[in-house]
N, C-alpha and C positions, 0 to 999 in steps of 0.2 A: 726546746731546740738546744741541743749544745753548742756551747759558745766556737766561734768559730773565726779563724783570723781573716779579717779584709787585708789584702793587699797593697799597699803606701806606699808612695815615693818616699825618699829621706826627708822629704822636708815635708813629711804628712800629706799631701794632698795623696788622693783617691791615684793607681795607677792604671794608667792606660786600661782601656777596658772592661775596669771595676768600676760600677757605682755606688758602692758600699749598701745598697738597698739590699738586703737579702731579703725583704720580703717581694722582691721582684720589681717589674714596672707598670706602676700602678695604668697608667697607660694604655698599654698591651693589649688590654681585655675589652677596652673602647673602639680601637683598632683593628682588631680582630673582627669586632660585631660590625663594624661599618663595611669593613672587606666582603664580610659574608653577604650584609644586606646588600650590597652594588651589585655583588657575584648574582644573587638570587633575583634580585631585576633586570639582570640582562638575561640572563635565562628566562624570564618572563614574557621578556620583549623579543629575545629569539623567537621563542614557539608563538607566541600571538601578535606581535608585530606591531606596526604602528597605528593600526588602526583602533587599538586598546585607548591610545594616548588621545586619539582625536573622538572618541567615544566620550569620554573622562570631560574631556577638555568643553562640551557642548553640554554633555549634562550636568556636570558635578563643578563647574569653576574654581569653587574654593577647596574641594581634593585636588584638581587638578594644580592649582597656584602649591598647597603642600607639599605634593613630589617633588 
């Protein structure tokens, strides 16, 4: 990677915006998967509804307590 200038306030702290990670936000990618998995169970629970949950909830207790 060629070296590349982070952007400083004068008195060295990181500016507004930057946070000197140029490998990005390690974060992000945690983030992203949890968005996706919510997104992907509500569409789950759109098309099959709540009777999935009380299905779950009578056979399986402890998948159910997981969710």
């Amino acid at each position: 990677m060629p070296n590349q200038v982070i952007e400083r306030k004068p008195n060295g702290q990181f500016a507004k915006g930057v946070s000197g990670n140029l490998g990005g936000n390690a974060q992000h990618t945690r983030h992203a998967f949890s968005k996706a998995f919510v997104t992907a169970l509500a569409r789950d629970f759109e098309a099959h509804g709540e009777e999935v949950f009380k299905r779950v909830r009578r056979e399986s207790p402890a998948s159910y307590l997981k969710v």
